[in-house]
N, C-alpha and C positions, 0 to 999 in steps of 0.2 A: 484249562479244564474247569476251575471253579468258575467262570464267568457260565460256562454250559451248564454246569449243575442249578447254579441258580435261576437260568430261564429255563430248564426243564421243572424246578419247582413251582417256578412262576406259572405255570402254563398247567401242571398237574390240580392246582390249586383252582384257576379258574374253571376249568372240565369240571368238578369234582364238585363246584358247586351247583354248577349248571345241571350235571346230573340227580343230585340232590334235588333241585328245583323242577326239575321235568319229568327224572324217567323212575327215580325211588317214591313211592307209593305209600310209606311207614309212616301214620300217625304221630311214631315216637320221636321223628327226626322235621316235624316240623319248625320253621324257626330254628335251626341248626344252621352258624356261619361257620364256612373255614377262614381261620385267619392265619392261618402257614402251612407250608409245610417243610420239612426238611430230609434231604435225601442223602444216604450214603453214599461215600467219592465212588462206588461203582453202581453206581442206580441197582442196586439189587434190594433196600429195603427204603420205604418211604414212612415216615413219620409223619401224620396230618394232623395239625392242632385245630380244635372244633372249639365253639364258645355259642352258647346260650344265656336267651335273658333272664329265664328265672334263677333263682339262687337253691330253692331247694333240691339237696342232694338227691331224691328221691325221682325228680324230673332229668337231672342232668346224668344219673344212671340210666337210666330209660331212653335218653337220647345215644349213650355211647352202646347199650344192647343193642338197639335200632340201627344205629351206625357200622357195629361188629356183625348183624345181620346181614346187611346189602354189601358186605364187603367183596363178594362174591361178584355180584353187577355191576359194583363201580369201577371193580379191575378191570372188568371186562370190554366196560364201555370204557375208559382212559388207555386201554388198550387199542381201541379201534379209533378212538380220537387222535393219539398221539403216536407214531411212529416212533418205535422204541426196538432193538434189537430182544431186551426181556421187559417185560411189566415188571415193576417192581412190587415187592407184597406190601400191604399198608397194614399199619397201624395208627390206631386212633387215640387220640388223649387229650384232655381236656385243656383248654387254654384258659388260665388261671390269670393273668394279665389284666381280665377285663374288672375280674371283681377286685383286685390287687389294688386296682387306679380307682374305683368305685369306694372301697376303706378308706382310701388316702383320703381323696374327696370329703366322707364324711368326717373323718377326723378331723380335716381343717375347717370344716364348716361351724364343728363344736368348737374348736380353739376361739373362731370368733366370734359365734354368741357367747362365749365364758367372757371374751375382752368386753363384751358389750354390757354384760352384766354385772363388772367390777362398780364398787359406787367409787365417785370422785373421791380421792383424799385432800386434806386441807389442810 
């Protein structure tokens, strides 16, 4: 059963961008990736993690309105893409991951100009 849950996330995930990319029309969900999603062991609720490049909160609110807007279409069309006995309802949430790996980054990038700027001791 977990082997099928996973390629029906697998497969809700690619539709979902696709539909984002073709058939939603919303300004706000430009630049809008899914990078998962995760579905209860009875496909009745799907979890869709979304990830944007800008960092400001005020953009990445705007994407997830945008997202909670067409949520209506995208059932509808992953409905008629995917042969499912129910649609599952989705929900949308921010995938934090990317800016997560993006701090570490900067972090170690300062550790090594701080090394670069120690002077030699003698």
């Amino acid at each position: 059963m977990k082997h099928r849950i996973g390629r029906v996330e697998t497969q809700i995930q690619r539709e979902v961008n696709d539909i984002l990319l073709k058939d939603v029309n919303d300004p706000r969900v430009l630049g809008v990736t899914i990078t998962g999603v995760h579905l209860t062991g009875d496909l009745q609720q799907a979890t869709i993690y979304f990830s944007i490049l800008a960092d400001d909160p005020a953009k990445i609110a705007e994407a997830k309105a945008g997202l909670d807007k067409a949520k209506g279409l995208i059932r509808s069309e992953v409905g008629q893409r995917i042969k499912l006995f129910k649609v599952p309802s989705l929900t949308f949430e921010q995938d934090t991951s990317v800016q997560y790996g993006a701090r570490i980054d900067q972090l170690i990038n300062e550790m090594k100009q701080e090394g670069n700027e120690k002077p030699d001791e003698e």
